[in-house]
C-alpha positions as CSV (number, residue, x, y, z in Angstrom):
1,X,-67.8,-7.3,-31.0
2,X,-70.9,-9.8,-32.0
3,X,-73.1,-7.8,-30.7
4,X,-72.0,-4.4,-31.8
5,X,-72.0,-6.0,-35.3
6,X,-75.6,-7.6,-34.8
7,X,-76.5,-4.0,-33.7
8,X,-75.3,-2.9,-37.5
9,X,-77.6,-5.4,-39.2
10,X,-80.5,-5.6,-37.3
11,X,-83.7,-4.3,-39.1
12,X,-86.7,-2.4,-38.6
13,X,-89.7,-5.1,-38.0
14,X,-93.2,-3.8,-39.4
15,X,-96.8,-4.7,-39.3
16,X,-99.8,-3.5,-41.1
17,X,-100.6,-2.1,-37.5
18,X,-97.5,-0.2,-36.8
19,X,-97.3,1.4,-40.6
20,X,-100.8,2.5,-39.5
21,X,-100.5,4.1,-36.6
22,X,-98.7,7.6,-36.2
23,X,-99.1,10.9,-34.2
24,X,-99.1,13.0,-37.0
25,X,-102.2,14.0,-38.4
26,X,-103.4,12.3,-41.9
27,X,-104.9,15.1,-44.0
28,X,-102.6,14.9,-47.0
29,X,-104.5,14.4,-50.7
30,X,-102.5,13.3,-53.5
31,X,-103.2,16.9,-55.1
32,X,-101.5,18.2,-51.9
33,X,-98.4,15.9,-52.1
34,X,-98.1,16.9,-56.3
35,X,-98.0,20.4,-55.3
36,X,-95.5,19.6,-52.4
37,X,-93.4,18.1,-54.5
38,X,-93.4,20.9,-57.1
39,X,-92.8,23.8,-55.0
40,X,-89.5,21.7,-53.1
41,X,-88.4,20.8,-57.0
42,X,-89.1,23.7,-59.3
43,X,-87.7,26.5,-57.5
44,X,-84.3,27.9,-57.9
45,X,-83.5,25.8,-60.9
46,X,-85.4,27.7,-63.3
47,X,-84.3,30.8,-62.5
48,X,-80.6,30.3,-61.6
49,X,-79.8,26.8,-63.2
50,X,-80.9,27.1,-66.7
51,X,-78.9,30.4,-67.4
52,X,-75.4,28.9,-65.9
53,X,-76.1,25.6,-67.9
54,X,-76.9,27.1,-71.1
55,X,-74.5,30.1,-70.9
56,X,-71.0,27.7,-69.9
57,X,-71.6,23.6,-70.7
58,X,-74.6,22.9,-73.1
59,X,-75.3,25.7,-75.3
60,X,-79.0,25.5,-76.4
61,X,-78.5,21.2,-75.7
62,X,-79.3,22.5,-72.3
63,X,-82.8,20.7,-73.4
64,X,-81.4,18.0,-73.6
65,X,-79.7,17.9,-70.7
66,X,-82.8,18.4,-68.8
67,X,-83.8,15.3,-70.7
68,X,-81.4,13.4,-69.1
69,X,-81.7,14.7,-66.0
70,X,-85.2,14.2,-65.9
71,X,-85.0,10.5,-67.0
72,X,-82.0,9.9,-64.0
73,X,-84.8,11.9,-61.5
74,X,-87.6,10.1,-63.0
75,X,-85.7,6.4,-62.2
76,X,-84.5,7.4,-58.6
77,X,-88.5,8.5,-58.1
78,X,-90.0,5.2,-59.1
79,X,-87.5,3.6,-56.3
80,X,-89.0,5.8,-54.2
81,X,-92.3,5.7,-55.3
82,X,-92.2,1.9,-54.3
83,X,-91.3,2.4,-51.4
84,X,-93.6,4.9,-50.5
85,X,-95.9,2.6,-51.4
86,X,-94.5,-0.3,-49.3
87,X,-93.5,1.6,-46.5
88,X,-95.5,4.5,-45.9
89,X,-94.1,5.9,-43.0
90,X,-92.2,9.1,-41.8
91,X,-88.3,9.2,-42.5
92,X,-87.8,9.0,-46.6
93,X,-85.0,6.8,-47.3
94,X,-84.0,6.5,-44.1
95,X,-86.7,4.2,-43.0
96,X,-86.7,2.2,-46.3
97,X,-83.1,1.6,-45.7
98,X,-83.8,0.2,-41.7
99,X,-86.4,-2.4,-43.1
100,X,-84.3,-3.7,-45.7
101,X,-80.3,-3.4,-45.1
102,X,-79.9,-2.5,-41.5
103,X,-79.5,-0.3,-38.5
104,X,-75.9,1.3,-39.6
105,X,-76.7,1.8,-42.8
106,X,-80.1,3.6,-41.8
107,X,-78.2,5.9,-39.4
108,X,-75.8,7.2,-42.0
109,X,-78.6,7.5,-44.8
110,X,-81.1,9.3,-41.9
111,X,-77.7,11.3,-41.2
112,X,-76.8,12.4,-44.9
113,X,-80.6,13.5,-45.5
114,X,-80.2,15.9,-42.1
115,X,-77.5,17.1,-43.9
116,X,-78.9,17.6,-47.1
117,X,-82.2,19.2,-46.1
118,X,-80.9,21.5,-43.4
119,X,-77.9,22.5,-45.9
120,X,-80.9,22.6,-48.8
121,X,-83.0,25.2,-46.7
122,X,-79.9,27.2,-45.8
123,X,-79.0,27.5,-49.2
124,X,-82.6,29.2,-50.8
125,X,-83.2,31.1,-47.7
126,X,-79.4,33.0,-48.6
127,X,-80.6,32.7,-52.3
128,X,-84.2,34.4,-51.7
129,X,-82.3,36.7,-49.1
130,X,-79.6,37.7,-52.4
131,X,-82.5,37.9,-54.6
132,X,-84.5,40.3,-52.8
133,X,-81.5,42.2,-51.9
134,X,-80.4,42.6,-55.5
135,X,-83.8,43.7,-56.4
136,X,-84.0,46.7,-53.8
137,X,-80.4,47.6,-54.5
138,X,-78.4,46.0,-51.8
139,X,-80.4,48.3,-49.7
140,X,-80.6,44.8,-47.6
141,X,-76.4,44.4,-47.0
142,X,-76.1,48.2,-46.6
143,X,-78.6,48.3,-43.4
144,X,-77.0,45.4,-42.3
145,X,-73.7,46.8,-42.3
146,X,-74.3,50.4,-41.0
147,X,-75.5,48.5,-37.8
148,X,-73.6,45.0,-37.5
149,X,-70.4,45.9,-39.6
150,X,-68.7,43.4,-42.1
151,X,-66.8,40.2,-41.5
152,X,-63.6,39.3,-43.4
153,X,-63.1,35.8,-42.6
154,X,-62.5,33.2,-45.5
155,X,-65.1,31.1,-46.2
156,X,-67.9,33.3,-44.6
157,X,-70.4,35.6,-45.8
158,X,-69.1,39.4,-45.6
159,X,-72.1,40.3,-43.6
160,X,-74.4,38.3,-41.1
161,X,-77.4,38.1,-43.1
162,X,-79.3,38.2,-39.9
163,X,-82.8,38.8,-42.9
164,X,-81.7,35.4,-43.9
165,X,-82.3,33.4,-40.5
166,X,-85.2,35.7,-39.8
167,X,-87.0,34.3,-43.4
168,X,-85.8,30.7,-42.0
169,X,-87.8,31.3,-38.8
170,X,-90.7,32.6,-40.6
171,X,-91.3,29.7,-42.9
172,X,-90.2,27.1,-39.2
173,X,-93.5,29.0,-37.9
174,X,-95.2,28.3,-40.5
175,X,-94.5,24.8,-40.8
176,X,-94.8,24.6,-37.1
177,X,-98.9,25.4,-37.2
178,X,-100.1,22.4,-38.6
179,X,-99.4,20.3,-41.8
180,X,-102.6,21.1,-43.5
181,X,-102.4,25.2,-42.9
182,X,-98.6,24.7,-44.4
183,X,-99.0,22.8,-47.1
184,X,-102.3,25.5,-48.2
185,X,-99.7,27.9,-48.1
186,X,-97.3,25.8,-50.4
187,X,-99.6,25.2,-52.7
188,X,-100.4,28.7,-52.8
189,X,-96.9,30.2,-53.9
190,X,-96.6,27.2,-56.0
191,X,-99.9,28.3,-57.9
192,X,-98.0,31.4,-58.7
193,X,-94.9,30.5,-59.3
194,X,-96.6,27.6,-62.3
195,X,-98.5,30.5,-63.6
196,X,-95.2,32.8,-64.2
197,X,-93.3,29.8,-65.3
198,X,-96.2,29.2,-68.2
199,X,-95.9,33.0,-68.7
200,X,-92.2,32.9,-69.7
201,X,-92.8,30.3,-71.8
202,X,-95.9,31.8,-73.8
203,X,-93.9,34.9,-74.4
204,X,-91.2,33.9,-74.7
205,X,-92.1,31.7,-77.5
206,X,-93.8,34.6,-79.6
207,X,-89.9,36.4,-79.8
208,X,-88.4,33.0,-80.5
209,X,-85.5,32.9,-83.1
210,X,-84.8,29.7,-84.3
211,X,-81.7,31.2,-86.0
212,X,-80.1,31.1,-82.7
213,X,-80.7,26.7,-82.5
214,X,-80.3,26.6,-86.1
215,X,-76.6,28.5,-85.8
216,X,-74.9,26.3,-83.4
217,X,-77.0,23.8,-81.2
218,X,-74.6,21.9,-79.9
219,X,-71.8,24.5,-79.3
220,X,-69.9,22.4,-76.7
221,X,-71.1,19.0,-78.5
222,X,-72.7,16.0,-76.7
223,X,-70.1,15.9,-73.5
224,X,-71.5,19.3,-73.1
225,X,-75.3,18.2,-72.6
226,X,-73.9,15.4,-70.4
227,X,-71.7,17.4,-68.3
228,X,-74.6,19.8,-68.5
229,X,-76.9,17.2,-67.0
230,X,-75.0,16.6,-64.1
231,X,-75.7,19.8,-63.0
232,X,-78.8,20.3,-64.3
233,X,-79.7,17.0,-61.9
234,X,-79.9,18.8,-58.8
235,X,-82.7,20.9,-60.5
236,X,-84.6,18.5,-60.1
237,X,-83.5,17.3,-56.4
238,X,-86.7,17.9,-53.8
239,X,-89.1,15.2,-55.0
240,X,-88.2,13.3,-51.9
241,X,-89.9,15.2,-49.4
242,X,-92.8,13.6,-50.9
243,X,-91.7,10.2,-49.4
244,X,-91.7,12.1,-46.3
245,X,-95.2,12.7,-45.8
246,X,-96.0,8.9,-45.4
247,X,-97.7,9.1,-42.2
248,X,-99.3,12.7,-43.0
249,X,-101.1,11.1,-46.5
250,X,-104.5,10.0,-46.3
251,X,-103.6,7.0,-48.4
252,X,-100.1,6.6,-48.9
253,X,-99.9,3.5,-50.8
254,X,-101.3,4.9,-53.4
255,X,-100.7,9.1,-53.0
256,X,-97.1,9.1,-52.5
257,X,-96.1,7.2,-55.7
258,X,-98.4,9.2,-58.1
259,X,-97.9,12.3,-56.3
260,X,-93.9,11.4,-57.4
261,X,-94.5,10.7,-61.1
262,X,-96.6,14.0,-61.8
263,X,-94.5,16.1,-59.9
264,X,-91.2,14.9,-61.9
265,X,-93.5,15.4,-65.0
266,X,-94.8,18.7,-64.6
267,X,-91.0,19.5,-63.4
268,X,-89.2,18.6,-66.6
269,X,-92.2,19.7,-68.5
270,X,-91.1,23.3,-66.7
271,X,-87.6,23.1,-66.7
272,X,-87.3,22.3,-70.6
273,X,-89.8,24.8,-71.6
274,X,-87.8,27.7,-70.1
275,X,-84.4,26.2,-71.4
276,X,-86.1,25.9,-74.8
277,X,-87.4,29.9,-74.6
278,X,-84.7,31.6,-72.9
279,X,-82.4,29.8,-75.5
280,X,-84.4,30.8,-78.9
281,X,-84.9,34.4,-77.6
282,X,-81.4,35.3,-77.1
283,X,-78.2,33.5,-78.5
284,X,-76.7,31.2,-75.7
285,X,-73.6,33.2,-75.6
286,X,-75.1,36.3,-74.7
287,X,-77.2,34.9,-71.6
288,X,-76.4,36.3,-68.3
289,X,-75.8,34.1,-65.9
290,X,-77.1,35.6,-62.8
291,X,-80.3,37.2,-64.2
292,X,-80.9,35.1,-67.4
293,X,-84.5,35.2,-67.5
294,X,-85.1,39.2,-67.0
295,X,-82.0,39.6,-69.3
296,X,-83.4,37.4,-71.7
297,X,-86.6,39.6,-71.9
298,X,-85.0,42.9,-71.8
299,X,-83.0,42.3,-74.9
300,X,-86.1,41.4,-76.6
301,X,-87.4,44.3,-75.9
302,X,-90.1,43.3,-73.0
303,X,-88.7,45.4,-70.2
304,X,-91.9,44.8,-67.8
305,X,-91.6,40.8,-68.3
306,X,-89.1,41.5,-65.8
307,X,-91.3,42.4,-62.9
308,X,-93.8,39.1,-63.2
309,X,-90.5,37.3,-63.2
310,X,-88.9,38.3,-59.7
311,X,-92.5,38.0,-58.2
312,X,-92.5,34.5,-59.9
313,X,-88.6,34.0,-58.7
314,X,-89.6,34.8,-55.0
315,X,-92.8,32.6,-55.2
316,X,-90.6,29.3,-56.6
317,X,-87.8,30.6,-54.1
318,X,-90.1,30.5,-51.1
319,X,-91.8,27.0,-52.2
320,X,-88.2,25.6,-52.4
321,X,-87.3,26.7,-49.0
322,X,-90.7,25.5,-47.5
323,X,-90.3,22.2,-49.1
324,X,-86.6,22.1,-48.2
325,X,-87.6,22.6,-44.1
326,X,-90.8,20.5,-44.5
327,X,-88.8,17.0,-44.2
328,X,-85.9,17.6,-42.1
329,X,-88.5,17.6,-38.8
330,X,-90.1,14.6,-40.2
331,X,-87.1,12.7,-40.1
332,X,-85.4,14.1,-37.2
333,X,-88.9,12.8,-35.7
334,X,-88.6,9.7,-37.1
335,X,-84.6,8.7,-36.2
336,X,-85.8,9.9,-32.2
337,X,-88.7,7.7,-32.4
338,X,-86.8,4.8,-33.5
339,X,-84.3,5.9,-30.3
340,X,-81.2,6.8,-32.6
341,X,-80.9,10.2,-31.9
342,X,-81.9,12.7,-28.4
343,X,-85.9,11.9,-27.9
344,X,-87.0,15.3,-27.6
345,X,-86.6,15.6,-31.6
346,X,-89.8,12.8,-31.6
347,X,-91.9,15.3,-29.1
348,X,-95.1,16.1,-31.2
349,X,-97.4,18.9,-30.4
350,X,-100.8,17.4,-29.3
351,X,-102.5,20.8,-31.0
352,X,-100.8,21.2,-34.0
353,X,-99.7,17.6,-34.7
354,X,-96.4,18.4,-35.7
355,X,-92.9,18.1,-34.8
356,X,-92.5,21.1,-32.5
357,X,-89.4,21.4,-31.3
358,X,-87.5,19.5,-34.3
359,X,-89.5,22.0,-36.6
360,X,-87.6,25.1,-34.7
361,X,-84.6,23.9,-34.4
362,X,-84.4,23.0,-38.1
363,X,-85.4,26.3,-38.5
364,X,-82.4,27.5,-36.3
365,X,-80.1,25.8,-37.8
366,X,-81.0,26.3,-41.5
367,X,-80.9,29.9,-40.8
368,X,-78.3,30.2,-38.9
369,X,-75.8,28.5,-41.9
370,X,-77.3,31.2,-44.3
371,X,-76.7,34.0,-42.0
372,X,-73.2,32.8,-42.1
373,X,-71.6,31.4,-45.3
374,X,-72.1,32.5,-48.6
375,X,-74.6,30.6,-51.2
376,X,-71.4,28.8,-53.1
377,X,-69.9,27.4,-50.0
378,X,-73.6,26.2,-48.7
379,X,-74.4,24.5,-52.0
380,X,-71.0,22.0,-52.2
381,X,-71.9,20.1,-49.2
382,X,-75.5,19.5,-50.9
383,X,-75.0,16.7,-53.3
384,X,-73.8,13.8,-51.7
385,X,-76.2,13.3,-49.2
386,X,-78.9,13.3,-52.2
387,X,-77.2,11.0,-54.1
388,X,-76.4,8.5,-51.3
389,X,-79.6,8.6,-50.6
390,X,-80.8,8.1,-54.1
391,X,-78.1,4.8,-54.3
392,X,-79.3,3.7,-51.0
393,X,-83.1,3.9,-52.5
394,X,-82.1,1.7,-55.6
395,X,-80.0,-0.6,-53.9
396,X,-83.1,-1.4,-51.2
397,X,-85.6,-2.2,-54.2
398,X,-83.1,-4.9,-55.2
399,X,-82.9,-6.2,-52.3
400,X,-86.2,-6.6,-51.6
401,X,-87.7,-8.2,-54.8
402,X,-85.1,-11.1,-54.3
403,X,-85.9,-12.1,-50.8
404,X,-88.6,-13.9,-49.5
405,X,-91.3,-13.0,-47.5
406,X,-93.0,-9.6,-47.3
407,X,-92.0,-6.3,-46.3
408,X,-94.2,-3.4,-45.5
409,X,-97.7,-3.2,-46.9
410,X,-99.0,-5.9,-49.8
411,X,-102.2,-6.3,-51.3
412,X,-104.2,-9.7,-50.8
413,X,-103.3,-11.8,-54.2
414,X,-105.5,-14.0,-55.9
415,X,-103.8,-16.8,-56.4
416,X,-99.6,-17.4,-56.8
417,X,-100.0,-19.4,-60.3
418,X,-100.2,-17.9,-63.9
419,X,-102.8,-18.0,-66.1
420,X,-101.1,-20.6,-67.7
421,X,-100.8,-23.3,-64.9
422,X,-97.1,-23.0,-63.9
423,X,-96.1,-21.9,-60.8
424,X,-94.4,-19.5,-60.2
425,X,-90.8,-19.7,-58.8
426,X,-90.1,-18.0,-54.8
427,X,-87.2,-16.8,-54.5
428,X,-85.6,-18.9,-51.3
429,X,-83.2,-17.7,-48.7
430,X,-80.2,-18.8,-50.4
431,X,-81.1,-17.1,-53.8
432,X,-81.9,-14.0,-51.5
433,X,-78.5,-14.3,-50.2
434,X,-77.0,-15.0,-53.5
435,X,-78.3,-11.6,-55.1
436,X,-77.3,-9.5,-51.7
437,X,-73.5,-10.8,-52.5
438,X,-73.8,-9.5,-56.6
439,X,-75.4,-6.3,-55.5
440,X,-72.8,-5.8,-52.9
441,X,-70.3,-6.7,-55.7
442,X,-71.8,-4.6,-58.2
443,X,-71.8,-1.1,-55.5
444,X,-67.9,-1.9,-55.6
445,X,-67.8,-1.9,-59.2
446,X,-69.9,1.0,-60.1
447,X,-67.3,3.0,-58.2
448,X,-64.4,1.7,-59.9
449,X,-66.1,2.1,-63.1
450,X,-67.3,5.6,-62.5
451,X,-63.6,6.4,-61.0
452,X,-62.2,5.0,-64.4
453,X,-64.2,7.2,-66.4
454,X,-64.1,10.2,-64.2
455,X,-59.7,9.9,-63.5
456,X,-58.7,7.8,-66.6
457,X,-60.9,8.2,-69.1
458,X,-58.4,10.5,-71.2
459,X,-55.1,8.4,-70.2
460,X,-57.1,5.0,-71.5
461,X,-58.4,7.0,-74.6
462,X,-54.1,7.6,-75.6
463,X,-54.0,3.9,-75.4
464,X,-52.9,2.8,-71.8
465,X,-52.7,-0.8,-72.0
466,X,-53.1,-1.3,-68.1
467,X,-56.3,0.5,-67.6
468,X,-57.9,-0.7,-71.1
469,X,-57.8,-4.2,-69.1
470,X,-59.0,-2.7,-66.3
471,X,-62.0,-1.4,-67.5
472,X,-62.9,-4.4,-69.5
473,X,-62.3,-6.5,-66.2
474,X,-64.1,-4.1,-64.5
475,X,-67.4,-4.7,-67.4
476,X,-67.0,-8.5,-67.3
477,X,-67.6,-8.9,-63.5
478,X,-70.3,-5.9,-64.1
479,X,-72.5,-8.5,-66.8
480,X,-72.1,-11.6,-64.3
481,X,-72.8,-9.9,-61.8
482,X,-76.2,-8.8,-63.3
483,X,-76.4,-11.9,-64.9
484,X,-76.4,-14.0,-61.6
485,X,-79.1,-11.7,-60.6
486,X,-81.5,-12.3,-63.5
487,X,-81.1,-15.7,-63.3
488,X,-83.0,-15.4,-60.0
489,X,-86.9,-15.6,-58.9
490,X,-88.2,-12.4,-57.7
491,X,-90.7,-11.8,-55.0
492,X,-94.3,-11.4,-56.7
493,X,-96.0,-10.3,-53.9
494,X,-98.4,-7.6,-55.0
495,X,-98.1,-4.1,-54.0
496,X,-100.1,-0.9,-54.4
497,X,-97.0,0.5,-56.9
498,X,-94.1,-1.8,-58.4
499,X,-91.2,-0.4,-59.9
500,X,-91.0,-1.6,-63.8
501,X,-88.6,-3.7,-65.9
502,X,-86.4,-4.3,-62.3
503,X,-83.8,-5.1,-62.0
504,X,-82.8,-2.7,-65.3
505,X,-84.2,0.3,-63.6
506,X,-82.6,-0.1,-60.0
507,X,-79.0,-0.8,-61.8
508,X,-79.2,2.1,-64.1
509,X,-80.3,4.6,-61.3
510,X,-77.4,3.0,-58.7
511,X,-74.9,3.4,-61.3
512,X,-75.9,7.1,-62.3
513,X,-76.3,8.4,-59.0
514,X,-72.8,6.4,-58.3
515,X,-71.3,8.6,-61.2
516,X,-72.4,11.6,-60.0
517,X,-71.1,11.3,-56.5
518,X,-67.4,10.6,-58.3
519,X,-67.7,13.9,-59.9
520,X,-68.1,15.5,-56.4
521,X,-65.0,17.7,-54.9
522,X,-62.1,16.1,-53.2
523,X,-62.6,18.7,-50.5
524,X,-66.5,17.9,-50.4
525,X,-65.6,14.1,-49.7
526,X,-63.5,15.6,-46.8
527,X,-66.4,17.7,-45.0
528,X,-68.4,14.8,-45.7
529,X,-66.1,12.7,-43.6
530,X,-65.9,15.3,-40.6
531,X,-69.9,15.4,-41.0
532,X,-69.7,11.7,-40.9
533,X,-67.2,11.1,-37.9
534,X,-70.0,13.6,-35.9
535,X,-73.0,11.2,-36.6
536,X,-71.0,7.9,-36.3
537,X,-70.0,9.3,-32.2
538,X,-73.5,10.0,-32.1
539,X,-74.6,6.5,-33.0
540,X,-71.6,4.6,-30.8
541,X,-72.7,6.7,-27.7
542,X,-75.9,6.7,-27.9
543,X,-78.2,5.1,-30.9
544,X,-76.7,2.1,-30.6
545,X,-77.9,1.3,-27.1
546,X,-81.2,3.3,-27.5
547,X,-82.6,2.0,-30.2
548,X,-85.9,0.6,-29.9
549,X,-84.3,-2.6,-32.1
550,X,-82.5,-3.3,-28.8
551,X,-83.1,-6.5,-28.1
552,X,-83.8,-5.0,-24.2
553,X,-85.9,-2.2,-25.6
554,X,-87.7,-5.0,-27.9
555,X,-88.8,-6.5,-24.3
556,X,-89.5,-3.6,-22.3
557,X,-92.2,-2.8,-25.8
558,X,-93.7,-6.5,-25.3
559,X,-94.2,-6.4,-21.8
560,X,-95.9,-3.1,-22.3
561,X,-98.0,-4.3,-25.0
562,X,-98.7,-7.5,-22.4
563,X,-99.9,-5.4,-19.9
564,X,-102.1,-3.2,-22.0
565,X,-104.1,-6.5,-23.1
566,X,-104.1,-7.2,-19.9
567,X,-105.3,-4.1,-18.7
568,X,-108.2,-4.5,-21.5
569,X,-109.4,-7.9,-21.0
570,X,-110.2,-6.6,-17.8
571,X,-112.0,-3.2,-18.4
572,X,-114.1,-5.3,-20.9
573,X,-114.7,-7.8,-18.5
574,X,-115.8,-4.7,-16.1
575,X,-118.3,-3.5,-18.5
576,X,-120.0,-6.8,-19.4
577,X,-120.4,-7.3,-15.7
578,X,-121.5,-4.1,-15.2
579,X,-124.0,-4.5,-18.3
C-alpha cells in the first residue's frame, strides 16, 4: 500500500537538459502558435454560439457575456502561459500537473484532455459535416442513406456519417506530414476565416439599428449575461493546444505565453464584434438560432453576405477541427513517453517528426464518434475535461510559487535582495507545506460553495436559516484560508513569464472553472465516471509499473546514461590517440 501510494505522489524530475531535448522537430514561430491558437478557438463559436446565446439567455448582453467569458479564458491562459514558459514541454496540463502535484493526478488530467480533444474533434468534424450538408440540401444524408440505410437507435446519429470520419482522416493526414506543412495550412484557413469575420462586422455595422439595444438590452437582466457566459466560455475553449507545442516552438519560454495572450485577444476582440453586429442588425428575438449570421444578413436585405459567410463558416470549422486533432497526438505521445500508457503511442516518424501512429489513431477515433452520435450528444461530455484541466492549471501555479526550490526553466537573477537592502523572504519547506494544506482546503470549499449557489441558492434566498450558516461558514474558512496563504513568502525565482497579482488570479480562475463544472449534467458526471473507471484500470495495470518515475525504471535510465559516458570517454580517448 506504501508504495502504490508513493507511486501517486511521485513527480516528474526535470533539467534544463531534458526540457531541451525532444524528437519533434522545433520550427514553430510565435506568429505560428497565435494563428494556432486562433483557428482551435474562433471557430464554431461565432457562427453557432453567438446566435443560441443571444437568441435564448442574454439578449443583446450577449457582449457582455463574452466579456466575461473572455476575462475567465484570459485568467486560465496566463496559468498556462506560465507554465508554458516554465515547462515547455509536450503534454499541456498534463505535464505541468506531473512536475508539481504528482503521478495520479497527471494521469487523470493527461486522461480528461484525451477525452476532451478526441470528443472536441469529433464534435466539428459532425458540425462541418451538418454544415456542408445543409448547404447542398441534405444531398450528403440522402446519398448516405440510398446506400447504407438509416439507424434508429437512441442516442445515435440516424445515419453513419461515414463523410464525417472520412474529413477526420483527411485533416489526421494532414497533421501527419509534418508540423510545419500543417500548421501553413492552419494558418491559411485561419487567414480566411479573420478576413470574413472582419467582413461581418464591417457590414454589418453599416445596417446597425441601435433601436434594437436601445429597446431592451438586457431582456433577461444580468443573470441572463451570466448564465450566458457560461456558455459562451467554451467559445473560447482551444487556446490550450498552444501549450502543446512546447517542444515544436523554437523558443518556448517566451512564444507560448505571448502566443496565449494575443490569441485570447484577437478572440474576444472577434467574438464581441459579431455579438455586437448580429445583435444591432436584427432584434435579438428574431435571430435564428441555427443560421444567425446568414439570417441576420438576409433580413437586412444583403442576400449574398450569405455566401462569404458559409465559405468563412467552413474555413473557422476546419481550423477548429485541425486545432482540435493537433494536441491529442502530442499528448498521447507524451503519457507513452513518460511509460503511462501502450509505447507505440510515443513512436515518432524519423521523416516527418511527428507522432505517426498516435496522429491516426486520433484520427480514427475522432471520426469514428462523429460518424456515430449526433453533435448534441458529442458536445455534453466536452466540458469537464476542460475545466478540470483549467482547475488543475491554477491549482499547480499555487503550488509552485510557495515552494522552494525551482521547477522547470528560470532565468539567471541578479541578485536575491531589493533595491532597498532587505532581503527577501524564501519560502521554506514547512511554509510550502502549509499553503499545499489551504489550497487543498480551499478546492474542497469552492465545491461546496459553488454547490450552494448552484442547488440552494433560491431555498437560502426564502430565508433558510440552516444554509444561510452554511454559506457564511463556508466564506469564513474561504478568507483564512486565503489569508494563511498571503501571509506566506513566494518563490521569486525569475522566469521568462510570471503570472500577475498571484495568488488573486490563480483563486479566481480555480473557483470559476470550479463553478462551471457544478453546472454540468448529472448524467455528464456519470459518463465521466465510466470514462474515468477505464483510465484508472489502465493506470493500476499498467502505468503504474511502467512509468519511467519507477524507481526501477529510474535505474535502468542511470545505468544507461553511465554507460553512454562511458562509452564516450573512450571514443574521445580513441581520437586523441589516434590524433
Amino acid at each position: 500500500m506504501g508504495a502504490a501510494l508513493q507511486g501517486f505522489s511521485r513527480t516528474k524530475k526535470l533539467s534544463i537538459k531534458s526540457v531541451q531535448e525532444t524528437k519533434l522537430a522545433r520550427v514553430l514561430t510565435t506568429f505560428d502558435l497565435t494563428f494556432l491558437g486562433i483557428g482551435s478557438t474562433l471557430g464554431a463559436g461565432v457562427y453557432v454560439v453567438t446566435g443560441d446565446v443571444a437568441r435564448q439567455i442574454a439578449g443583446p448582453g450577449v457582449v457582455f457575456s463574452f466579456l466575461v467569458a473572455g476575462i475567465a479564458s484570459v485568467l486560465s491562459g496566463l496559468c498556462y502561459a506560465e507554465f508554458g514558459a516554465r515547462v515547455p514541454k509536450a503534454g499541456s496540463a498534463y505535464i505541468y500537473s506531473y512536475v508539481t502535484v504528482g503521478e495520479l493526478c497527471a494521469f487523470i488530467i493527461g486522461w480528461n484532455l484525451f477525452l476532451e480533444y478526441m470528443i472536441g474533434a469529433a464534435a466539428v468534424a459532425r458540425a462541418w459535416s451538418s454544415y456542408f450538408n445543409s448547404l447542398v440540401g441534405n444531398a450528403v444524408s440522402k446519398g448516405i442513406i440510398s446506400v447504407l440505410g438509416s439507424m434508429h437507435t437512441p442516442g445515435l446519429s440516424h445515419y453513419l456519417d461515414v463523410f464525417s470520419l472520412a474529413l477526420a482522416l483527411i485533416i489526421a493526414t494532414i497533421l501527419a506530414i509534418g508540423v510545419r506543412k500543417s500548421t501553413r495550412f492552419q494558418g491559411t484557413i485561419t487567414f480566411i476565416n479573420m478576413a470574413v469575420i472582419l467582413f461581418i462586422i464591417a457590414v454589418g455595422a453599416f445596417h446597425a439599428k441601435f433601436s434594437n439595444w436601445s429597446n431592451d438590452f438586457l431582456p433577461f437582466g444580468f443573470t441572463g449575461v451570466l448564465s450566458g457566459s457560461a456558455t459562451a466560455f467554451f467559445a473560447f475553449v482551444g487556446f490550450d493546444v498552444i501549450a502543446s507545442t512546447g517542444e515544436e516552438a523554437k523558443n518556448p519560454s517566451r512564444a507560448i505565453p505571448l502566443s496565449i495572450v494575443l490569441s485570447l485577444a484577437i478572440c474576444y476582440v472577434g467574438y464581441s464584434g459579431v455579438a455586437a453586429v448580429v445583435t444591432l442588425m436584427v432584434p435579438y428575438n428574431k435571430l435564428d438560432v441555427d443560421a444567425a449570421l446568414p439570417r441576420a444578413f438576409e433580413q437586412s436585405g444583403v442576400y449574398w453576405a450569405k455566401y462569404v459567410i458559409s465559405v468563412g463558416a467552413l474555413c473557422g470549422l476546419t481550423a477548429s477541427l485541425t486545432g482540435a486533432m493537433f494536441p491529442l497526438p502530442r499528448l498521447l505521445y507524451a503519457m507513452a513517453t513518460d511509460g503511462l500508457i501502450f509505447s507505440p503511442f510515443g513512436w515518432v516518424n524519423k521523416r516527418t517528426e511527428t507522432p505517426l501512429f498516435s496522429t491516426f489513431l486520433a484520427g480514427a477515433l475522432a471520426g469514428t464518434l462523429a460518424m456515430l452520435f449526433e453533435l448534441t450528444s458529442l458536445v455534453e461530455m466536452m466540458s469537464i475535461g476542460t475545466l478540470q484541466a483549467y482547475t488543475i492549471v491554477a491549482t499547480s501555479v499555487l503550488l509552485l510559487r510557495y515552494q522552494p526550490g525551482v521547477v522547470g526553466i528560470a532565468e539567471p537573477a541578479a541578485s536575491p535582495v531589493k533595491s532597498t537592502g532587505n532581503i527577501e523572504r524564501e519560502p521554506t519547506e514547512r511554509s510550502g507545506n502549509l499553503v499545499s494544506l489551504c489550497i487543498c482546503i480551499l478546492f474542497l470549499d469552492m465545491f461546496g460553495i459553488s454547490a450552494l449557489f448552484v442547488y440552494g441558492m433560491k431555498i437560502m434566498l426564502k430565508g433558510n436559516l440552516w444554509l444561510i450558516v452554511l454559506a457564511f461558514a463556508l466564506v469564513a474558512i474561504l478568507v483564512s484560508a486565503c489569508t494563511v496563504i498571503v501571509l506566506q513568502p513566494q518563490n521569486n525565482s525569475p522566469l521568462p513569464f510570471k503570472v500577475p497579482l498571484v495568488p488573486l488570479i490563480p483563486l479566481v480562475s480555480m473557483f470559476i472553472n470550479i463553478y462551471l463544472m457544478m453546472e454540468l449534467s448529472v448524467i455528464t458526471w456519470v459518463r465521466f465516471g465510466i470514462w474515468m473507471f477505464l483510465g484508472m484500470t489502465i493506470y493500476f495495470c499498467y502505468g503504474i509499473h511502467n512509468s519511467a518515475e519507477h524507481p526501477r525504471n529510474l535505474a535502468k535510465q542511470r545505468e544507461l546514461e553511465r554507460k553512454e559516458k562511458l562509452a564516450n570517454s573512450f571514443n574521445m580517448e580513441d581520437r586523441l590517440s589516434n590524433g
